[in-house]
DSSP file (Angstrom, degrees, kcal/mol; ACC not computed):
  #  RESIDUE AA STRUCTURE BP1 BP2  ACC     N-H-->O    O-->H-N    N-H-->O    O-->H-N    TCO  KAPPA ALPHA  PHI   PSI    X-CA   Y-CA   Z-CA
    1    1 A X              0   0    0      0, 0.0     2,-0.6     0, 0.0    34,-0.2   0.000 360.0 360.0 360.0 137.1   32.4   17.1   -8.4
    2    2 A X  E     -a   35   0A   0     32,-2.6     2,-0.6    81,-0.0    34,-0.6  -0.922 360.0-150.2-121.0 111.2   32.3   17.9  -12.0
    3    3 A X  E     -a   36   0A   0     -2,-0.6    80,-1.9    78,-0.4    81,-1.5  -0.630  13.7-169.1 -97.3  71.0   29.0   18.1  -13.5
    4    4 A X  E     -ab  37  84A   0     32,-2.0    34,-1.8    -2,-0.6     2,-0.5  -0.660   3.7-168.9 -87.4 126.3   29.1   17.0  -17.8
    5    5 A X  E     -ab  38  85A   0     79,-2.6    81,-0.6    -2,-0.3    34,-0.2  -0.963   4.2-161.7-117.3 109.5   25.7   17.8  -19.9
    6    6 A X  E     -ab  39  86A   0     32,-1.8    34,-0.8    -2,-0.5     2,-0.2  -0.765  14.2-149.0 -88.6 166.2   25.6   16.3  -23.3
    7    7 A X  E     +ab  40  87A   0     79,-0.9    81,-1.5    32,-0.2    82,-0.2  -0.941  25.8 141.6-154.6 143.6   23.3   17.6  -25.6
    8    8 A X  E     -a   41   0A   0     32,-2.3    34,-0.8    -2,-0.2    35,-0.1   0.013  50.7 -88.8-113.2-132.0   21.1   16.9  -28.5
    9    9 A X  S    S+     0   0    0     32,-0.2    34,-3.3    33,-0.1    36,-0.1   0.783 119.4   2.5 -97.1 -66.7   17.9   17.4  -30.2
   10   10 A X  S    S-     0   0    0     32,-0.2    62,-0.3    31,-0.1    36,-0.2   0.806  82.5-136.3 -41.8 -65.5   15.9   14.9  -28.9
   11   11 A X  S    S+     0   0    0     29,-0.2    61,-0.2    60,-0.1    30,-0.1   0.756  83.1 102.3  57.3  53.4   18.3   13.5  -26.4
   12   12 A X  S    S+     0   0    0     59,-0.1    40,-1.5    28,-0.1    43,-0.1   0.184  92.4  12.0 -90.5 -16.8   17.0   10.0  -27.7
   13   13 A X  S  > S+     0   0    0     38,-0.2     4,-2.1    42,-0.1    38,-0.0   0.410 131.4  28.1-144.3 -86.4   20.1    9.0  -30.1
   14   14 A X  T  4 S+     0   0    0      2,-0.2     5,-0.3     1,-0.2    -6,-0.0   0.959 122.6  43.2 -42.5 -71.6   23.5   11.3  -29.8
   15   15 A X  T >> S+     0   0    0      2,-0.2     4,-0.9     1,-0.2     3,-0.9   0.849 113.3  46.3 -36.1 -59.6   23.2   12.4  -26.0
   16   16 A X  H 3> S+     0   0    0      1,-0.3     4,-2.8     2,-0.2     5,-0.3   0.875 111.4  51.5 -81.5 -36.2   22.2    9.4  -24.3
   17   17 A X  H 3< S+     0   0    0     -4,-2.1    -1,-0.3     1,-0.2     4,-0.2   0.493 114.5  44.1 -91.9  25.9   24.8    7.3  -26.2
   18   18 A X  H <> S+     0   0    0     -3,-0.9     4,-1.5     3,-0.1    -1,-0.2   0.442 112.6  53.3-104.3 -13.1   27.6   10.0  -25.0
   19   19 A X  H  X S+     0   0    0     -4,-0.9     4,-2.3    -5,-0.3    -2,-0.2   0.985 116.2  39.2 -52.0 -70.7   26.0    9.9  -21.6
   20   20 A X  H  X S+     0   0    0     -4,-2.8     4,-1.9     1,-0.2     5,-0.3   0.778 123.4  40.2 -30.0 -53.9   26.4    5.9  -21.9
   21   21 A X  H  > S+     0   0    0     -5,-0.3     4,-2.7     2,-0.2    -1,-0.2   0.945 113.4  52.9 -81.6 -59.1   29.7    6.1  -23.4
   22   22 A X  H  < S+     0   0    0     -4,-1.5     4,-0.4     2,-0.2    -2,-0.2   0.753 107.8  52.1 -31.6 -51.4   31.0    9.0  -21.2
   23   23 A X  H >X S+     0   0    0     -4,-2.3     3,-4.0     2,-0.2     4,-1.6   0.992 106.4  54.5 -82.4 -71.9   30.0    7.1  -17.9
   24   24 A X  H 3X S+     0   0    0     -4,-1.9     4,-4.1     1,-0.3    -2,-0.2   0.963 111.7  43.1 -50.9 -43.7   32.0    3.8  -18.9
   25   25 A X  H 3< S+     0   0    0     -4,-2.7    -1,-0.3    -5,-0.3    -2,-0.2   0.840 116.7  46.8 -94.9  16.4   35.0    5.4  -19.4
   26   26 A X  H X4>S+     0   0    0     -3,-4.0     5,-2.3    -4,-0.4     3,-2.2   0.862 117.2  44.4 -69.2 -63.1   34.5    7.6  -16.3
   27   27 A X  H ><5S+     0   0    0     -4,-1.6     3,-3.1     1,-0.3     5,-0.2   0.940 115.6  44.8 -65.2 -45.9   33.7    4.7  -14.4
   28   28 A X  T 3<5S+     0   0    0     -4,-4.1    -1,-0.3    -5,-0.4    -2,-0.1   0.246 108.8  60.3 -86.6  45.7   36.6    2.6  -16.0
   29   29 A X  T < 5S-     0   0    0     -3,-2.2    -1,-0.3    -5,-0.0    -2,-0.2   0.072 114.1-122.5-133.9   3.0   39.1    6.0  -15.3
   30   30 A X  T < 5S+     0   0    0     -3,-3.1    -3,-0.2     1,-0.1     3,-0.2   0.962  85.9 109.1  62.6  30.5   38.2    5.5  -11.5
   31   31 A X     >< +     0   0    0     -5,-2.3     4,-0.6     1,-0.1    -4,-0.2  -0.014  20.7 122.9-158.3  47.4   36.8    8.7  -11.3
   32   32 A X  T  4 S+     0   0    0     -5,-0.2    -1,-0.1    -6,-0.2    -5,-0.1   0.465  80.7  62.9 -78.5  -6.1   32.8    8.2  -10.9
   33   33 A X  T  4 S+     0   0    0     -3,-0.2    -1,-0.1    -7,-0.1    -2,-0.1   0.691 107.9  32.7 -54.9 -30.7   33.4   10.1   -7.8
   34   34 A X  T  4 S+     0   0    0      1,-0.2   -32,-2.6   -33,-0.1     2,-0.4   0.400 113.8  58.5-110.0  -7.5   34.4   12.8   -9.0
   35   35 A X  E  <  -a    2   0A   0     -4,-0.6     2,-0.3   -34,-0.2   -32,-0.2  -0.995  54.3-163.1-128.0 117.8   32.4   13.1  -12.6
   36   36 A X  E     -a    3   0A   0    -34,-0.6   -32,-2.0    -2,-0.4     2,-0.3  -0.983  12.5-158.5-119.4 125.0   28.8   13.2  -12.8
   37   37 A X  E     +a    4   0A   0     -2,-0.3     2,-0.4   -34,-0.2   -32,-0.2  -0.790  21.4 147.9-143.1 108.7   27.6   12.5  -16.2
   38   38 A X  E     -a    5   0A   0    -34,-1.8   -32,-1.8    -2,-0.3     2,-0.3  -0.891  23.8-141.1-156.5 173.4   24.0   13.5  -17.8
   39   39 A X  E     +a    6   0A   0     -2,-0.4     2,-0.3   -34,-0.2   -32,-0.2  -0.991  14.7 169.1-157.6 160.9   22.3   14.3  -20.7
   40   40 A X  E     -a    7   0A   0    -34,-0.8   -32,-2.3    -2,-0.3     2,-0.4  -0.844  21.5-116.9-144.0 157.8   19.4   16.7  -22.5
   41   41 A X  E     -a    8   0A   0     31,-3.0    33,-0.2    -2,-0.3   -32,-0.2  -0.889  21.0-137.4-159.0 156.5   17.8   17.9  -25.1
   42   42 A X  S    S+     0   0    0    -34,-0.8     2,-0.5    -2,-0.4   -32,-0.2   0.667  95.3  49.6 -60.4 -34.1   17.2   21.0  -26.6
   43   43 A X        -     0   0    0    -34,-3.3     3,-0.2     1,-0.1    31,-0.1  -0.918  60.1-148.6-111.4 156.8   13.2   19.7  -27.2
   44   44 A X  S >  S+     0   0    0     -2,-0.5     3,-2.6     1,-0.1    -1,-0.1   0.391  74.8 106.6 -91.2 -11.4   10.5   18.1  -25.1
   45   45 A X  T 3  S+     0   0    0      1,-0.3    -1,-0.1   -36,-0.1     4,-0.1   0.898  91.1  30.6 -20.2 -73.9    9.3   16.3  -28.3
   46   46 A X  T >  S+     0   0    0     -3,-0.2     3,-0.8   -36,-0.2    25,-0.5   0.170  85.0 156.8 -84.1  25.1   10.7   13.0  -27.1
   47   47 A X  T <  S+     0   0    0     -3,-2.6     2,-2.1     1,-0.2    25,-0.2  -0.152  72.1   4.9 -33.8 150.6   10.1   14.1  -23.5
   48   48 A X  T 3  S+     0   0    0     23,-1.6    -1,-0.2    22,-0.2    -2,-0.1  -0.221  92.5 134.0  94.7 -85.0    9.9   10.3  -21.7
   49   49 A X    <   -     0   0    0     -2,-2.1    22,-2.6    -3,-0.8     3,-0.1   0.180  64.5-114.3 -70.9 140.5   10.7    8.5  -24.3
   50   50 A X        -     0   0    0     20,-0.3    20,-0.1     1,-0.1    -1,-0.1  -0.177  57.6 -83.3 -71.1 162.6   13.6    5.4  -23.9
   51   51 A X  S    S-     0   0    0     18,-0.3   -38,-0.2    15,-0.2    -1,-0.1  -0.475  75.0 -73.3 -65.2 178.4   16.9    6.4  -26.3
   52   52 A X    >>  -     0   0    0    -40,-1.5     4,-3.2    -3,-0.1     3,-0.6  -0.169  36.9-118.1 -71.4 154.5   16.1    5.5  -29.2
   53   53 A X  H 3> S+     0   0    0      1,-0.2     4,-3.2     2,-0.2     5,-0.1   0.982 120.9  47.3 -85.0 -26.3   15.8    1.4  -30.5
   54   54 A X  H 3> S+     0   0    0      2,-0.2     4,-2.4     1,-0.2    -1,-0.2   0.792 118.1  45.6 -62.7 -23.6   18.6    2.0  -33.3
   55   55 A X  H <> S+     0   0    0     -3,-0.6     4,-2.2     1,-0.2     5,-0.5   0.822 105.4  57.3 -83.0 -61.2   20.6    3.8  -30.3
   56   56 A X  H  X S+     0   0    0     -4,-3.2     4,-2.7     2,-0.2     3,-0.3   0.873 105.8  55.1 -35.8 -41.7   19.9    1.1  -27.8
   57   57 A X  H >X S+     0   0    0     -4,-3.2     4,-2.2     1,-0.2     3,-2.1   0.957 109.7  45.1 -51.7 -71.6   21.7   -1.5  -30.4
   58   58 A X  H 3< S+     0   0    0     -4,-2.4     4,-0.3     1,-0.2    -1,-0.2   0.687 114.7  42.5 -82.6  20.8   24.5    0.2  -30.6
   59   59 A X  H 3<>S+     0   0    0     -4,-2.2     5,-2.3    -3,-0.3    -1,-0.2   0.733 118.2  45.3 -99.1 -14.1   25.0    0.8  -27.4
   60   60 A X  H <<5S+     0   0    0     -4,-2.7    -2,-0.2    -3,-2.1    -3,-0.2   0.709 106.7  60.7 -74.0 -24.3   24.0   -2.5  -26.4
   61   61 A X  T  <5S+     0   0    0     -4,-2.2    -2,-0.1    -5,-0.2    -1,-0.1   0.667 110.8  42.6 -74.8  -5.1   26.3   -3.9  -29.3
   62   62 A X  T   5S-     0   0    0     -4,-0.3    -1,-0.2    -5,-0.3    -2,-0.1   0.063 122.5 -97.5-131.9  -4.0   29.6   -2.1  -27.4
   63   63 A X  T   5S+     0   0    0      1,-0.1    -3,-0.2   -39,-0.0    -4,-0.1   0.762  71.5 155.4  89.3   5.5   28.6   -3.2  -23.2
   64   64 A X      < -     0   0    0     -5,-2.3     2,-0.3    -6,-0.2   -43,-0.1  -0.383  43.2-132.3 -75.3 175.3   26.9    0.3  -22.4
   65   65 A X        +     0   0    0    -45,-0.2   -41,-0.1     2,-0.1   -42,-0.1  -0.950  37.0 156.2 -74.6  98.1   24.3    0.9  -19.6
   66   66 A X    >   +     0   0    0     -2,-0.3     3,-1.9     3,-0.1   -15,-0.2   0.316  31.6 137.1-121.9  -0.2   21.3    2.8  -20.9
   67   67 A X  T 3  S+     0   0    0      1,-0.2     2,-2.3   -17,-0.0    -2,-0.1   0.044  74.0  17.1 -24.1 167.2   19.0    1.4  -18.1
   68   68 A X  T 3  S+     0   0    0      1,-0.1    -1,-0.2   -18,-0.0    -2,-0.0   0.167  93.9 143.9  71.4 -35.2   16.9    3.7  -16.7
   69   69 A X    <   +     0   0    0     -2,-2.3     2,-0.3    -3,-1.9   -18,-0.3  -0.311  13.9 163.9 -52.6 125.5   17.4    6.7  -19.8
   70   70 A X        -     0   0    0    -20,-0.1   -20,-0.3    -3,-0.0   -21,-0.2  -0.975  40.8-100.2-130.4 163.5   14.7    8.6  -20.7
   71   71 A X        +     0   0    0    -22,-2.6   -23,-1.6   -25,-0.5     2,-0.3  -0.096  41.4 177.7 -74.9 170.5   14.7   11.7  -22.6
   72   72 A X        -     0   0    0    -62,-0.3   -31,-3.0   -25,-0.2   -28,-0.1  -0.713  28.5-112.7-179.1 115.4   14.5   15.3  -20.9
   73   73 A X        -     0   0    0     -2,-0.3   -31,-0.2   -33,-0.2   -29,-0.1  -0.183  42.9 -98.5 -43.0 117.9   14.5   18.9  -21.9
   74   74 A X        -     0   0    0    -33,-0.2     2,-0.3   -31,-0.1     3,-0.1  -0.141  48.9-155.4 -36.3 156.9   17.4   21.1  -20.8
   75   75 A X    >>  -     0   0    0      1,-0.1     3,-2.4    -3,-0.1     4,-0.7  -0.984  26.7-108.4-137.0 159.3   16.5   23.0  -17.9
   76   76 A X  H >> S+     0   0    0      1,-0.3     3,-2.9    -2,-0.3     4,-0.6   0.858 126.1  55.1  -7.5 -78.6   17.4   26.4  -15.8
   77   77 A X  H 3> S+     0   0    0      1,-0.3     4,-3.0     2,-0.2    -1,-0.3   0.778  92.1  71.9 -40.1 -42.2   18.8   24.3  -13.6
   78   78 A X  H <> S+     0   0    0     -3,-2.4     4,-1.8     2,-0.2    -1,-0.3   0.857 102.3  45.4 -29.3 -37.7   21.1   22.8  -16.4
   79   79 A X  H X< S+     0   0    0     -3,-2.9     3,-0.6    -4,-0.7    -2,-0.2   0.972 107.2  54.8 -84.1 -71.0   23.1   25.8  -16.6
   80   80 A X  H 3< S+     0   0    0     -4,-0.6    -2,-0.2     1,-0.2    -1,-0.2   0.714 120.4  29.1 -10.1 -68.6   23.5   26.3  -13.0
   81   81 A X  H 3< S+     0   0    0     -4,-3.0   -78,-0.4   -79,-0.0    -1,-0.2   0.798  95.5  93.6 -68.6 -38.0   25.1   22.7  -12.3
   82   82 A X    <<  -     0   0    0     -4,-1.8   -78,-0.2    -3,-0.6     3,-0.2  -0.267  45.0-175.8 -72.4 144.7   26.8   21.8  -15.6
   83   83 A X  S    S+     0   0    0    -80,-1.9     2,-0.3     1,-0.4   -79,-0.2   0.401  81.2  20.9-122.6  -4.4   30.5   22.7  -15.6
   84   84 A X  E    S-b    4   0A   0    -81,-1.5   -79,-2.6   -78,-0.0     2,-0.4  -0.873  71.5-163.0-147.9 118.9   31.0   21.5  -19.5
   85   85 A X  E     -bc   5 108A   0     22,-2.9    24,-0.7    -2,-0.3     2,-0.7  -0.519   7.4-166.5 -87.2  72.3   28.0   21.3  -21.8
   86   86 A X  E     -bc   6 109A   0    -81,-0.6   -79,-0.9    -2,-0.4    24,-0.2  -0.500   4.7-167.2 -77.7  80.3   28.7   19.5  -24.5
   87   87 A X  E     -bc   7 110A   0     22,-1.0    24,-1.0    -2,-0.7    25,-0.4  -0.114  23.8-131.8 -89.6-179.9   26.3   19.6  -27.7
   88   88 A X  S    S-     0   0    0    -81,-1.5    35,-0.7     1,-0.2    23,-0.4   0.948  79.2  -8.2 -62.3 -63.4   25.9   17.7  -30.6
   89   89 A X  S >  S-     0   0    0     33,-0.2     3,-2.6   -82,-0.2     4,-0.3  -0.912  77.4 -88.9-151.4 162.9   25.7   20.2  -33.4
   90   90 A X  T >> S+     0   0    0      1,-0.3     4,-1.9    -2,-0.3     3,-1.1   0.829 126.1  54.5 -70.3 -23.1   25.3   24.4  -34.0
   91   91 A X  H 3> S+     0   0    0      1,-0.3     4,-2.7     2,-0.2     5,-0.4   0.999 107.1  50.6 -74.1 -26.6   21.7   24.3  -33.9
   92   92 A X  H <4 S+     0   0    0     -3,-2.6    -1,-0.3     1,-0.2    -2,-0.2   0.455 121.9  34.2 -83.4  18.4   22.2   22.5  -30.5
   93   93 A X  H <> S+     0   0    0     -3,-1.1     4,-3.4    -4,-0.3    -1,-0.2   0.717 113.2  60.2-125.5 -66.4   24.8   25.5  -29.3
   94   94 A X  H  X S+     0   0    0     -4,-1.9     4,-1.5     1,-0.2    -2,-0.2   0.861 111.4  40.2 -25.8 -65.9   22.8   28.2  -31.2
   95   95 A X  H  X S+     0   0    0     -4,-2.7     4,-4.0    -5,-0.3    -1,-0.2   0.916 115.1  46.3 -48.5 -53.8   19.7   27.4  -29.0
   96   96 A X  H  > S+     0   0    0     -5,-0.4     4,-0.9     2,-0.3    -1,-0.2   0.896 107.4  61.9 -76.3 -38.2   21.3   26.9  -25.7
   97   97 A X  H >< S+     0   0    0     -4,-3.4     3,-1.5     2,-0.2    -1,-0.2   0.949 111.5  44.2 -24.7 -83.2   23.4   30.3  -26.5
   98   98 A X  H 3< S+     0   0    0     -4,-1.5    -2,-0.3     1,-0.2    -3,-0.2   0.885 115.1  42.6 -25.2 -76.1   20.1   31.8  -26.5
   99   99 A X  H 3< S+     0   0    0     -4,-4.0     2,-0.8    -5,-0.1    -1,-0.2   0.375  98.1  85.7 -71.5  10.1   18.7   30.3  -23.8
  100  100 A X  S << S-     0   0    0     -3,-1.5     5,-0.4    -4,-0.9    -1,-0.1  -0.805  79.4 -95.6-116.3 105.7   21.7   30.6  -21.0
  101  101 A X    >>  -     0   0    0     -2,-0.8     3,-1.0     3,-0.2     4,-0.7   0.292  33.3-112.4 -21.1 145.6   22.6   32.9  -18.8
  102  102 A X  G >4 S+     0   0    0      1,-0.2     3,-0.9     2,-0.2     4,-0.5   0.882 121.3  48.5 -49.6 -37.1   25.5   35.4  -19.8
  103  103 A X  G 34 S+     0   0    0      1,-0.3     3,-0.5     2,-0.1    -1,-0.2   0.894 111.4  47.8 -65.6 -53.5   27.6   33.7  -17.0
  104  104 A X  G X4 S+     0   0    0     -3,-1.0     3,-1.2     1,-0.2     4,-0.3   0.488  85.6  91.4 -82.4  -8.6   26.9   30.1  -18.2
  105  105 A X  G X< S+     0   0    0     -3,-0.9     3,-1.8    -4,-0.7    -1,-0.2   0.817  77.1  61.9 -65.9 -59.7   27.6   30.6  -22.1
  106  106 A X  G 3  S+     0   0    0     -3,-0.5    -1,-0.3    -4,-0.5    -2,-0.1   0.397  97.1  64.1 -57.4  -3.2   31.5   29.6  -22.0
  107  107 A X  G <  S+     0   0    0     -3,-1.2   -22,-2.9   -23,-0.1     2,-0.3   0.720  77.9  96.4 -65.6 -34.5   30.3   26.2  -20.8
  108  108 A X  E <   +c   85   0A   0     -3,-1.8     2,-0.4    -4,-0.3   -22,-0.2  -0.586  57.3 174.9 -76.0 132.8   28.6   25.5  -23.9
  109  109 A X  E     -c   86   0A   0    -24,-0.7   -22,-1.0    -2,-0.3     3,-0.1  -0.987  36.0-125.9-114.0 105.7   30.9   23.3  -26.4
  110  110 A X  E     -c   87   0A   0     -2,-0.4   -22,-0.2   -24,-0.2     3,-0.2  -0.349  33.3-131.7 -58.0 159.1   30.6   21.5  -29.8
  111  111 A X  S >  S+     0   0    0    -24,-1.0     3,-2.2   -23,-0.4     2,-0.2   0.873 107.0  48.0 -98.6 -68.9   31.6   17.9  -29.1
  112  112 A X  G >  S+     0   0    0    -25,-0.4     3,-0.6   -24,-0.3     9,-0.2   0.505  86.7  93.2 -67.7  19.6   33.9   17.6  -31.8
  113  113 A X  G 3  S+     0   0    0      1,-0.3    -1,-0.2    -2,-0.2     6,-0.2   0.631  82.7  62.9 -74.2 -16.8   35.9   21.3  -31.0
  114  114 A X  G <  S+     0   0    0     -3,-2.2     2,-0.3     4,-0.1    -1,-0.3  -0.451  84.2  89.1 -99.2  44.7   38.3   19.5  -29.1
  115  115 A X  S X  S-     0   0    0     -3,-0.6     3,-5.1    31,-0.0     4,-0.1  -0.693  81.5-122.8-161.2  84.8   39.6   17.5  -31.9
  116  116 A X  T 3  S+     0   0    0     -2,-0.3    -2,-0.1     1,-0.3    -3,-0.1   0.335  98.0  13.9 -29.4  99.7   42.2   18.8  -33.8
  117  117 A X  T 3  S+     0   0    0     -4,-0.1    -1,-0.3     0, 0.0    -4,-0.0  -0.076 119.1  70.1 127.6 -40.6   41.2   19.1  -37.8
  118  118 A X    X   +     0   0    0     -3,-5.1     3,-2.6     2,-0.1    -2,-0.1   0.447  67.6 142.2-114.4   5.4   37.3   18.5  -36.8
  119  119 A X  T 3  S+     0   0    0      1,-0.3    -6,-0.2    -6,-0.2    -7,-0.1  -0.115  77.5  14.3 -56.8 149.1   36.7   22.3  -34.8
  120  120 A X  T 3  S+     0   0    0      1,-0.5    -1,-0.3    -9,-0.0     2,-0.2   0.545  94.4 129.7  74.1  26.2   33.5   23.3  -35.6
  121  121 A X    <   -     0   0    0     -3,-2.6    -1,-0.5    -9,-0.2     2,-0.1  -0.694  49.1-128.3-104.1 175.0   31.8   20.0  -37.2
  122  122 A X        -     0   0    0     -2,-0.2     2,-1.0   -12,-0.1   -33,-0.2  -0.287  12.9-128.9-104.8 166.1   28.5   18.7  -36.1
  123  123 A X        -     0   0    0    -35,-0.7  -109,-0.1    -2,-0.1   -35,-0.0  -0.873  42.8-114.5-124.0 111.1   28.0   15.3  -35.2
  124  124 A X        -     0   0    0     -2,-1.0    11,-0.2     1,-0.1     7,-0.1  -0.095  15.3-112.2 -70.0 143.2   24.9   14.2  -37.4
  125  125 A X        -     0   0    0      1,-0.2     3,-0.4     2,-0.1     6,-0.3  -0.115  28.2-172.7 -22.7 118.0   21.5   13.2  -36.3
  126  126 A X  S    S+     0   0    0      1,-0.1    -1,-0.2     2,-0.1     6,-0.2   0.008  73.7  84.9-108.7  43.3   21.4    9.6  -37.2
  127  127 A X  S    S+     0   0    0      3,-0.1    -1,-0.1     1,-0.1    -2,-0.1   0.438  96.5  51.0-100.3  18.2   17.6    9.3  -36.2
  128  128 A X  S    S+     0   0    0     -3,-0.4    -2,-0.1    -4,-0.1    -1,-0.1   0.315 130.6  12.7-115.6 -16.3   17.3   10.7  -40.2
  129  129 A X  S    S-     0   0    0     -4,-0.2    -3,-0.1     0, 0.0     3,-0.1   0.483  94.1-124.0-136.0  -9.1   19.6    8.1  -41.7
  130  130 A X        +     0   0    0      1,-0.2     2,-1.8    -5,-0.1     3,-0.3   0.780  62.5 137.8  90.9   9.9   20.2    5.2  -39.0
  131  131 A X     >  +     0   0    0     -6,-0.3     4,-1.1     1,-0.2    -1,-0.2  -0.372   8.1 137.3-105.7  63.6   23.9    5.6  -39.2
  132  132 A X  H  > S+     0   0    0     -2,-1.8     4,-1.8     1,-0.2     5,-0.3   0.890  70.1  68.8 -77.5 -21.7   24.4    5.3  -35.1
  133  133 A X  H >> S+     0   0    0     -3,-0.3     4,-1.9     2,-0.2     3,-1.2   0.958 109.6  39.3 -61.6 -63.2   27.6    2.9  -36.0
  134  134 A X  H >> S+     0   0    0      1,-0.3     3,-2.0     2,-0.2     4,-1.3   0.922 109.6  57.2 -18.7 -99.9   29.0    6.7  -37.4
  135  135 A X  H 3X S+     0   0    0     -4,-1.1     4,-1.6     1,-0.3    -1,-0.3   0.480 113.1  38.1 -12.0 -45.5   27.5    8.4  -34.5
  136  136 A X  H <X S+     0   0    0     -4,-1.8     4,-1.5    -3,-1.2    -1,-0.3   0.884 112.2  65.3 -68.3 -37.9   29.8    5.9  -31.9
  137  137 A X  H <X S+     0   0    0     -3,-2.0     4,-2.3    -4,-1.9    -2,-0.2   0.922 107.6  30.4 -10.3 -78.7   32.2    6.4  -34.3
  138  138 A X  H >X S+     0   0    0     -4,-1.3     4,-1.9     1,-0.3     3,-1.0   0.930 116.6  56.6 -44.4 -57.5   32.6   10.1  -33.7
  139  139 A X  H 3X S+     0   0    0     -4,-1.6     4,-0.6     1,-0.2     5,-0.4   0.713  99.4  62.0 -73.8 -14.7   31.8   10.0  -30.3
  140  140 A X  H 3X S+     0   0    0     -4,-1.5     4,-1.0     2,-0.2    -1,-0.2   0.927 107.6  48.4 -28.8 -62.2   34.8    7.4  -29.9
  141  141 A X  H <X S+     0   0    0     -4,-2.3     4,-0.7    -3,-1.0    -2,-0.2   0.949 119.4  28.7 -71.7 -54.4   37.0   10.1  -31.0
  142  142 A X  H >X S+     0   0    0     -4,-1.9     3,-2.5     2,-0.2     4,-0.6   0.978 100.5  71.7 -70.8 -73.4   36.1   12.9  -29.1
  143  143 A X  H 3X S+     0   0    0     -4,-0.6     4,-0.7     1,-0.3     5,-0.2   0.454  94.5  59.4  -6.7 -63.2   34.8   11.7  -26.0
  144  144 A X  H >X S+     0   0    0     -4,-1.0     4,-1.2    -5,-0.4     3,-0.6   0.920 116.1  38.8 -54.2 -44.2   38.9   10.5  -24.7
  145  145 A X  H <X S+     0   0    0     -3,-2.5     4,-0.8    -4,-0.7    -1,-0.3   0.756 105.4  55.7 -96.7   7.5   39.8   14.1  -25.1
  146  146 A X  H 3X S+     0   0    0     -4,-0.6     4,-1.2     2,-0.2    -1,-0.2   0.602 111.5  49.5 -89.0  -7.4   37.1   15.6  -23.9
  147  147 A X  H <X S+     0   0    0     -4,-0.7     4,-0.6    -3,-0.6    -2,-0.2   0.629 112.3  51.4 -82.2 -21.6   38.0   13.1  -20.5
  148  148 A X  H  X S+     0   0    0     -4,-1.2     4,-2.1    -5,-0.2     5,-0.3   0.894 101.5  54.6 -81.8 -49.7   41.5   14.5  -20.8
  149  149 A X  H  X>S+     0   0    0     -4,-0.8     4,-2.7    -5,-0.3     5,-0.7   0.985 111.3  48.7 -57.3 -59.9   40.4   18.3  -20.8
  150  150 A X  H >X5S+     0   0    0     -4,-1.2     3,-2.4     2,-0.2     4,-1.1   0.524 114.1  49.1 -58.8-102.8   38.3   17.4  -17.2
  151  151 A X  H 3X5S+     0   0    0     -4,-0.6     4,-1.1     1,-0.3     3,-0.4   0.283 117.3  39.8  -8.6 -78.4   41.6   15.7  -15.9
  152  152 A X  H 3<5S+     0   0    0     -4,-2.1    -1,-0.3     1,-0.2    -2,-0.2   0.572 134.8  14.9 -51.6 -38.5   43.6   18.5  -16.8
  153  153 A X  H <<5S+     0   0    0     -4,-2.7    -1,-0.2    -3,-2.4    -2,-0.2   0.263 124.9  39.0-124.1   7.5   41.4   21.3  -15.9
  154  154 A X  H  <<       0   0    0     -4,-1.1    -3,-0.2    -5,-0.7    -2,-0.1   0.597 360.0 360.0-101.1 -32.0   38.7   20.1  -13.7
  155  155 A X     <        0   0    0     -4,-1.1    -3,-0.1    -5,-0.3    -4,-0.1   0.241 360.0 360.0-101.2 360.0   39.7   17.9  -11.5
């Protein structure tokens, strides 16, 4: 089983809808046996808390699943299980650097680093401007090769 952690700030807006997004095209790749799918974030602010309602549209506007989401703080355990972490943006990489064992470090990812032209952008917050139609956007792009890279080297 191979074990994928998004991550955000929150993990209200970004995370949950690459959790969402992640799992459909797991599920429709046949290979929710083999990929287990989660998400975090980097604060307990929104500990609890449902994604967010601007995420729930669009992920409702596009067929995802967000039953059941609530937000949650990375944990210890995060590192341990995860076999790709996959954040949002450098502060969310910066932190988890800090906080992850030496071992576990090379796990940690920028989403959009696998996307030829786009290493080393962020994928921006939209609970500061509302722009989650962007925010699927992005994750659109990256997401398919970040499903190719587990095929290729994971599986």
């Amino acid at each position: 089983m191979t074990n994928v952690l998004f991550v955000c700030l929150g993990n209200i807006c970004r995370s949950p809808m690459a959790e969402a997004l992640f799992k459909k095209m797991v599920k429709d790749a046949n290979l929710d046996q083999q990929i287990h799918v989660d998400s975090a974030g980097i604060s307990s602010e929104e500990q609890g808390n449902p994604p967010h309602p601007g995420a729930q549209a669009e992920m409702a506007k596009h067929g995802l699943d967000y039953s059941g989401m609530v937000s949650r703080p990375i944990s210890p355990q995060d590192f341990d299980r995860s076999d790709l972490i996959i954040c949002m943006d450098s502060q969310n990489i910066h932190y988890l650097k800090q906080l992850s064992p030496e071992l576990d470090k090379s796990k940690i990812h920028l989403c959009f680093d696998i996307v030829p032209g786009k290493m080393g952008e962020d994928i921006p917050d939209p609970w500061y401007d509302h722009k989650f139609g962007r925010t699927y956007a992005q994750l659109s792009e990256s997401l398919p090769k970040w499903l190719d890279y587990i095929k290729a080297n994971l599986l």
